[in-house]
N, C-alpha and C positions, 0 to 999 in steps of 0.2 A: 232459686237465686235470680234477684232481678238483671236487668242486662248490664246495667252500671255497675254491678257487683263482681259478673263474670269476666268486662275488660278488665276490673282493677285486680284479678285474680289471674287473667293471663298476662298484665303487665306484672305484677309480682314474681309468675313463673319466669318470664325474660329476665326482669333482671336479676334473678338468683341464677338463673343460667349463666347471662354473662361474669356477675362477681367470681374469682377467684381469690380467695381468701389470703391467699401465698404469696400473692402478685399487684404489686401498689405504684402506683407512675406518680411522683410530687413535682408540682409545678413550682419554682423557687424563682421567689423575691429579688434576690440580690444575691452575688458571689460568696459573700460573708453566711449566709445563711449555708448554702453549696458545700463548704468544706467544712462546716462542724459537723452537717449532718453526715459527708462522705466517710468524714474521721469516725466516725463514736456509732452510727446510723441510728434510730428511734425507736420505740417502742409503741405500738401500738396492738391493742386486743391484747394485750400480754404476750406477743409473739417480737420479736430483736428484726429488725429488717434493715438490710445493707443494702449497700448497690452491686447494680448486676450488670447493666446496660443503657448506654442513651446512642439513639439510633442520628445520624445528621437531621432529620426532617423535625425530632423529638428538640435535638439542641437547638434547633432555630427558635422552637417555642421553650426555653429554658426547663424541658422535661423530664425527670430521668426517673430509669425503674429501678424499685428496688425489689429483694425476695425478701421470705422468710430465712432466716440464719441462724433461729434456736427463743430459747425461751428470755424470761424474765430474768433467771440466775444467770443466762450466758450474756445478755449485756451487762449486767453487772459488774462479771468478769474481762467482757469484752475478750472474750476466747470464742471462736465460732468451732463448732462441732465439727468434726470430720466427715460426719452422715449427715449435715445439715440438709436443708432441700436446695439451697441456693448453690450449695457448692456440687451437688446431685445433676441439678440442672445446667450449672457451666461447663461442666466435665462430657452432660451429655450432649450439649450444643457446642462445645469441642472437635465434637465429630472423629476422637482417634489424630487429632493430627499431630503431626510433629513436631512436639513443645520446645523443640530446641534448634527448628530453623528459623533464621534472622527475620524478624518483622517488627517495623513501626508501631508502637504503641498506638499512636492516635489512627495508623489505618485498621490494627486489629479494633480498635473500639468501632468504628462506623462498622464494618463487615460484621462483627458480632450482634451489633446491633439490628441487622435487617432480620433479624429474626423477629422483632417486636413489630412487624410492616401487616396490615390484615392483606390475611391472602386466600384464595380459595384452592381450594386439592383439585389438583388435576393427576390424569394419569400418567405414572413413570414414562419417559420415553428410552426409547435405547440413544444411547447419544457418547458424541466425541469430542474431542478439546482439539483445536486447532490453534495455531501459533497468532500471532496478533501480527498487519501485515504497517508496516513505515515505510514513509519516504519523506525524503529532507528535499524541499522547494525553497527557493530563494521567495521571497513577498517582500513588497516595497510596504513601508510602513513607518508612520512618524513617530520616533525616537524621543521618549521623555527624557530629558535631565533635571533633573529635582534640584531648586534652589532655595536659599533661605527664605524663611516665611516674609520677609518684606522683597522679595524679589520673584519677576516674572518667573516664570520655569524655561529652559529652553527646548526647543523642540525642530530637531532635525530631521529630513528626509533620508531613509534609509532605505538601502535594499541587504535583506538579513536572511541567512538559512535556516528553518525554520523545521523541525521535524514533525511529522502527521501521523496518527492509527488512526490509518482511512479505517477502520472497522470499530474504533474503539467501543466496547459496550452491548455489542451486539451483533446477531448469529442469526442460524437460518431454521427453518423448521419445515418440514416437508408438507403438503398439502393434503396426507392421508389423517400426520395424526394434529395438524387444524382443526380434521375435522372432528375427530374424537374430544379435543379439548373443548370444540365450539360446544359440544353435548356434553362436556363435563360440566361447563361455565350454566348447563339450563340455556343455554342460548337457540333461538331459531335460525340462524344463520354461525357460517365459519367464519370469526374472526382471523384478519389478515397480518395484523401485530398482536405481540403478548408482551408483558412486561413480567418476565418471572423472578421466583426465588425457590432456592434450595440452601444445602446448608455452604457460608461462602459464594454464594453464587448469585448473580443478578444480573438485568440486564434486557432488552428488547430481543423477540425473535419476529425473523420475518418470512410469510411463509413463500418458499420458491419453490418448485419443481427442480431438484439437483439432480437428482435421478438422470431424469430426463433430458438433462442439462451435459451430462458425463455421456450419454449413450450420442449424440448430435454434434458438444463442441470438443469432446475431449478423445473422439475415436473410440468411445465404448471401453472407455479404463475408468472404472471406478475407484479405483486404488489412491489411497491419499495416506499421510504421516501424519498422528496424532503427533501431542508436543512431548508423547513418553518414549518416543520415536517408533513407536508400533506400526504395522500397516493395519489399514481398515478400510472395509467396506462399504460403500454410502448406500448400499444397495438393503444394508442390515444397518442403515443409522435414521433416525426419527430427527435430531435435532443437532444442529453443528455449535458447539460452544466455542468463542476465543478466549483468549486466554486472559483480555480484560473482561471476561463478564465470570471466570470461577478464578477468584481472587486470588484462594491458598491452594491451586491444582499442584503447584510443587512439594508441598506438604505432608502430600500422600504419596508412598511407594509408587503405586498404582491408578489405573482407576477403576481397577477390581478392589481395591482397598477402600480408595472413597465411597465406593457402592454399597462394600459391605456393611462400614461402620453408619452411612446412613439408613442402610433396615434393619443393624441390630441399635443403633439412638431413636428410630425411629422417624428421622427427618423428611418432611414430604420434599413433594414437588408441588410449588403453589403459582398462582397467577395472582397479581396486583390491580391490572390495569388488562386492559385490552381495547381494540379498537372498535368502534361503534359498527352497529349498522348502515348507518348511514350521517355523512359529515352533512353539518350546521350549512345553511346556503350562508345567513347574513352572523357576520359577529359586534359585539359592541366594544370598538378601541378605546384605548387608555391617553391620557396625557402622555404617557412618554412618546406613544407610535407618533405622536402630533407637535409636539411643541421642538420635535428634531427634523422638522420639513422645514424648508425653507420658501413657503408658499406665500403666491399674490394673491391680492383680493376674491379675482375671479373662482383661485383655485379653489381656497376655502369656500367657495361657494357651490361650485362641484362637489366637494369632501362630503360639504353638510346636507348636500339636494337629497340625499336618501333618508334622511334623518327627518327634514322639513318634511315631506313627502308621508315619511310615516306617519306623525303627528298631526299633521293638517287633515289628514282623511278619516281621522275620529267626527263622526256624525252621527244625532238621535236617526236621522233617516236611514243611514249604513247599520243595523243593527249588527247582523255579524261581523263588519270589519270593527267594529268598538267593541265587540265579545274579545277578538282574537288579540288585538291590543291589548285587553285590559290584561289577557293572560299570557304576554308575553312573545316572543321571537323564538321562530323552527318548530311552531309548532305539528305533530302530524296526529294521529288516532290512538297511540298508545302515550302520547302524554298528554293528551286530553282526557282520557280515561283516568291517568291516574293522578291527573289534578282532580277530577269529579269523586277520586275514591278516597286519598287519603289528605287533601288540603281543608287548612280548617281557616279557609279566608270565604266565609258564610255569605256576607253579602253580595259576591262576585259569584258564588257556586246557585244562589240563589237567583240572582239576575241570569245565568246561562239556565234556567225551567223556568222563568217567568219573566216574558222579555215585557210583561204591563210594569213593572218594576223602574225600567226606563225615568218612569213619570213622577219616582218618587222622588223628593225634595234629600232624602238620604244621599239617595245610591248618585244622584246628579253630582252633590255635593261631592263623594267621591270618585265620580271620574276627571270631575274638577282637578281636583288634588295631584292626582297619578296624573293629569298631561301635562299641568304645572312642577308635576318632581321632575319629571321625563326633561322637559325643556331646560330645567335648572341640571342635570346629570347633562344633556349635550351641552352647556355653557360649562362643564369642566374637562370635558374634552368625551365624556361616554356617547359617541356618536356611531349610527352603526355604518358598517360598511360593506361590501361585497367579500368573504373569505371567511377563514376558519382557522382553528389549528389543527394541524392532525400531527403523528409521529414523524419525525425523521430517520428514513430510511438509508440505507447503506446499497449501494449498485449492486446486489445480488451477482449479475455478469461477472462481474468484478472481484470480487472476494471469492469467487468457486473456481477463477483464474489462478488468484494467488495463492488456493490449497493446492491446488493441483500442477503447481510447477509452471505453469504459463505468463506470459510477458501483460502483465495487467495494464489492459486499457479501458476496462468496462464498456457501457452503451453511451455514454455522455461526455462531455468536453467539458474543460474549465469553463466557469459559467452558464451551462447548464443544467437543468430537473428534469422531470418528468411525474408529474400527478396526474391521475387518473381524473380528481372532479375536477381542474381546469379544462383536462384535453376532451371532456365532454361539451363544455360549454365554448369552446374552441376558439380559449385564453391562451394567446402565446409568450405573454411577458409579466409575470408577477414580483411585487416586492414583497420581500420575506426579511421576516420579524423576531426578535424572541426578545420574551421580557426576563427579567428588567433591561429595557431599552434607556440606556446615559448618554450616548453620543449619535451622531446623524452617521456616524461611518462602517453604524449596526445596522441600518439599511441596507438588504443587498438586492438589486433587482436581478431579476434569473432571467435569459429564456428556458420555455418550457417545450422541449423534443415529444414529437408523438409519431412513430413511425413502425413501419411495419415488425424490425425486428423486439424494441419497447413492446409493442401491443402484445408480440408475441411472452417473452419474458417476464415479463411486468405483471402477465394478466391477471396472477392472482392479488394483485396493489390496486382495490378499489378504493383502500384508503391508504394515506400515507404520501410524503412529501420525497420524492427518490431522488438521490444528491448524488452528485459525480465525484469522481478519490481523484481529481487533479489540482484543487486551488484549495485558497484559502477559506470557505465559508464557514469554517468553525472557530477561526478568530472573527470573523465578523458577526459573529451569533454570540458575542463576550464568553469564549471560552468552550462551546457547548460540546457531548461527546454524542454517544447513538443510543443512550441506555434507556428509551421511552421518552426521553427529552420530547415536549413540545414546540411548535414554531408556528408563528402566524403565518399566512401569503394570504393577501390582496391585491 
């Protein structure tokens, strides 16, 4: 078998692997299109396929999946089998819950739906549901009144009570079994955030030492009240859940109940996302971070100096500084490897083993090109700049206060952070970001805390943006909660 024969024989094998027969995701035109096929669903391969789920990420791209629901004669009849597989499969992504406690149609279809989210198996943890913790804070904020379409809108100054779950979306996860997921993920290091799912269940964990945390701030009481009002031990717990990241926890009797019914349906415990090894130094902002500054001349000239700065230092004489250019920003050793192994941009892979190449009338012509895009991408506002995004975090301090009975004040004050890559490069004032960025009043500038008791607490947050539970920065983030959400800071 020649070798061209044997890739298109292991790409055959992938993608028979990946196809599942049963399970078809249609991407739709228009609404009209949407509810004939929801009504009647289609036939294809001779098998009747209805809907089963569309996930929020799937509806944003007009996605939805459907199963297999029976043969050629069942849509006919348009009667779906009682042993169909789609109805096999809803019953067992059900999970046992209790079909007749009150829930939102449209929130049971998102929550249903994260089951369609690729996720990698990680190991069961033993773990607890705790309560989700609020507070209502007054925030001064301008008040829309909506007028008719030929008239201004008005807009007053307000001061409004506002309620907050300082925890919304996210939980803690202990630092033993980080490390065990870090080796489940194949990973060479312990990720410090997860973004997981189970069944109903999602959401960011971070990982803190609470143990350790119970024996120092709590007088060596481990003892805390699940939301089923049980005591438990954090001594015998891997991961802390609230009660906004397991959606349908009142569902089940138990959560020996929900246990069970997920290893007899089978349902894992997966990972989504997780946090890198190591955060991006330079990122490239968008028009929105930019056109909501209200900057002078000089500024924008500050903004762009790192951008000019890049671009100008492309030289035939600089050979590796125009290699590292041409392939891009943050580069380090493993992703220049696996540009070299699996990118099929030939003449650029080619020019990094033969730098006589330089002198070809081709490859000039193409780096022409790329510092001429480059320059037209920063004329729409892609200019890079000092920062990154990483997850936002939830005050750990703070939330193992509020399970445990204690008067929540966390390590931070209104209008404080704490990140680990600022406090290295020893940034004490960043603005922070999240897209989609509409208004300039989604800018919030932080300072950034780095002190001894942080350093101490914190320590396992080499990545991650760590937020204080006393103001409002998740209305100034348009809406944001803790569930792996990303955020700029520059």
């Amino acid at each position: 078998m020649t070798e061209v024969a044997a890739l298109a024989a292991y790409q055959k094998a992938i993608y028979d692997m990946m196809y599942i027969p049963q399970y078809i995701t249609v991407t739709m035109d228009s609404v009209s299109d949407y509810k004939k096929i929801y009504e009647t669903g289609f036939l294809f391969n001779g098998r009747w396929f209805k809907r089963i789920s569309c996930s929020a990420s799937q509806a944003r791209v007009s996605t939805v999946v459907f199963c297999d629901s029976g043969n050629e004669e069942d849509f006919k009849k348009q009667i779906e089998p009682p042993d169909s597989i789609r109805i096999q499969v809803r019953d067992r992504l059900d999970n046992g819950r209790d079909m007749f406690h009150p829930l939102a149609a449209s929130k049971y279809n998102a929550y249903f739906g994260l089951y369609s989210s690729a996720t990698k198996q990680v190991t069961k943890p033993r773990f607890c549901i705790v309560k989700d913790y609020c507070e209502v804070r007054p925030v001064d904020v301008d008040f829309v009144i909506e007028q008719p379409p030929d008239e201004d809108d008005i807009i007053e100054p307000r001061t409004m009570d506002v309620e907050f779950n300082c925890w919304d979306g996210s939980g803690l996860i202990s630092p033993a079994m980080a490390e065990v997921w870090g080796k489940d993920l194949g990973e060479d290091y312990t990720p410090c955030q997860f973004c997981i799912r189970c069944a109903f269940t999602k959401g960011a964990l971070n990982e803190f030492d609470f143990v350790e945390w119970c024996k120092e701030e709590n007088d060596g009481n481990y003892i805390i009240k699940d939301v089923y009002r049980n005591d438990r031990d954090l001594r015998e717990v891997d991961v802390i859940l609230t009660e906004g990241m397991a959606k349908l926890w009142d569902s089940w009797e138990s959560q020996q109940s929900f246990e069970d019914n997920c290893e007899k349906n089978r349902i894992i415990w997966g990972v989504v996302k997780y946090a890198p090894k190591k955060d991006k130094e330079v990122n490239t902002a968008n028009y929105q971070f930019l056109q909501t500054l209200n900057l002078t001349d000089d500024m924008v000239k500050d903004v762009c100096a790192e951008t000019v700065k890049y671009i100008q230092g492309v030289s035939y004489d600089n050979i590796y500084y125009t290699l590292l250019f041409l392939m891009g920003e943050n580069l380090d050793e493993k992703s220049i490897e696996s540009f070299l192994s699996s990118s099929d941009n030939w003449w650029l892979k080619s020019l990094v083993l033969n730098h006589n190449l330089f002198n070809d009338k081709y490859t000039k012509e193409k780096i022409r090109d790329f510092i001429v895009r480059k320059i037209e991408l920063a004329c729409l506002g892609k200019i890079l700049i000092r920062g990154n995004f990483q997850c936002i975090v939830v005050d750990g301090y703070g939330f193992l206060q509020s399970i445990t009975g204690q008067k929540v004040t966390g390590l931070l004050k209104a209008g404080q952070a704490c990140c680990n890559f600022w406090n290295e490069r020893r940034i004490n004032k960043v603005d922070t970001m999240r897209s989609p960025l509409t208004h300039f009043s989604e800018h919030y500038p932080m300072d950034l805390v780095d002190n001894e008791k942080t350093r101490k607490w914190f320590s396992c947050d080499y990545s991650g943006y760590i937020v204080n539970c006393h103001d409002a920065h998740t209305m100034r983030w348009a809406g944001s909660d803790y569930d792996d959400l990303k955020h700029e800071s520059a």
